[in-house]
C-alpha angles and dihedrals in degrees: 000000000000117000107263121200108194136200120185127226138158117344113242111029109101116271124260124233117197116193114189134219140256105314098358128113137203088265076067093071095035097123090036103049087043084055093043089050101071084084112032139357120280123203118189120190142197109239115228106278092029141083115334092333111105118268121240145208090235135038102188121148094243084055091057100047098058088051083060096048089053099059094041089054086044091048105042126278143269098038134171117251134212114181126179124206108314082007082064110046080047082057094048099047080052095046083057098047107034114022108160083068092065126071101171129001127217112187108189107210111318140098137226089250146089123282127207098210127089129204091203088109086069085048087053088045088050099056095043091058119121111229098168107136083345105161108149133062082220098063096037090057087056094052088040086059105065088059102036115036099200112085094204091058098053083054089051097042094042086050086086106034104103111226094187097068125094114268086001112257133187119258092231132102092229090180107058089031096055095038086046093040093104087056083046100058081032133081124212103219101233110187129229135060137274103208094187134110105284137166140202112209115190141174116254087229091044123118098177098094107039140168101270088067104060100090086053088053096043099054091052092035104041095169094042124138137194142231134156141205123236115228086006120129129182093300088056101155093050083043095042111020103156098035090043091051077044099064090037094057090046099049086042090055115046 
């Protein structure tokens, strides 16, 4: 089973489940999930591939989801779901395929659609990286920089590399996440509908979930709703922590 990290609150709300994006981790969501936790229990997890959960031959959608599905059954269902980016596609496809498991959905700024990107470059960057005697994350983020420019993105990234290994050594299964990176951008259509209460929760400065993908939502998601976040772009919740946990509890709550 995944790697759950868990943070108790009030007795009696449902429980909260958080599933993090492409190379996060539940450490990712630490100060969140804490705030999120006075009324309610939070649980975060490790997706397969990534952080202390076990690595896989395979990182399909239909893989994650299960994953999901397993910790929901072992927790307690229904629970309430938060998913960010490729979190979020995982809880949709869960949401399609199992959704008594599921009380309220929370999709963080992504859409149940293809992408044309691709995030294969960081995986390139990662395994460049020269961790000879490296034993700062100081001096890991200069090396980093000559081979990814954002400095957001090498904290994000060095979150997860373990410096207490030895040699260090990232907490990410590279192989089956580069060879499975096209099903990762992708989506794999599932068909069906998910009738609960579901949001979608975007950054104002976000172009991941447009327009042109509400239909799309709409006919999968037939009760969404939609709220954005001003200032916000696809890391909304590291732009925007307090107005992002503002517009959970709210939704949670209602």
């Amino acid at each position: 089973m995944l790697a759950t990290t868990q943070y108790d609150g009030a007795p009696g709300a449902p429980a909260l489940l958080i599933a993090h994006g492409l190379f996060g981790s539940a450490r990712n969501w630490n100060v969140i999930a804490k705030r999120l936790s006075g009324a309610r229990r939070v649980v975060t997890v490790d997706m397969r591939n990534h952080g202390q959960s076990p690595w896989a031959d395979s990182h399909s959608y239909a893989d994650l989801a299960a994953d999901l599905a397993e910790v929901i059954e072992h927790e307690g269902a229904p629970m309430d779901l938060l998913g960010h980016s490729m979190g979020g596609k995982a809880s949709m496809m869960l949401a399609l395929s199992r959704p008594e498991l599921i009380r309220r959905l929370i999709v963080a700024d992504i859409a149940p659609v293809a992408y044309a990107h691709t995030q294969a470059h960081l995986i390139d960057a990662m395994r460049a990286l020269d961790l000879t005697d490296l034993s700062s994350r100081s001096e890991a983020d200069k090396r980093l920089a000559a081979l990814v420019d954002e400095p957001g993105t090498r904290a994000f990234l060095l979150q997860s590399l373990d410096l207490k290994a030895d040699p260090p050594a990232w907490r990410f299964n590279l192989d089956t996440l580069e060879r499975d990176m096209p099903g990762i951008v992708g989506w794999p259509s599932p068909t069906g509908e998910h009738t609960g209460p579901t949001l979608f929760l975007t950054g104002a400065e976000s172009d991941y979930v447009t327009p042109e993908a509400r239909p799309e939502i709409k006919a999968r998601f037939p009760n969404a709703r939609f709220a954005k976040i001003p200032g916000a772009g696809h890391w909304l919740h590291a732009d925007k922590p307090r107005e992002f946990e503002a517009t959970v509890e709210a939704y949670l709550s209602a």
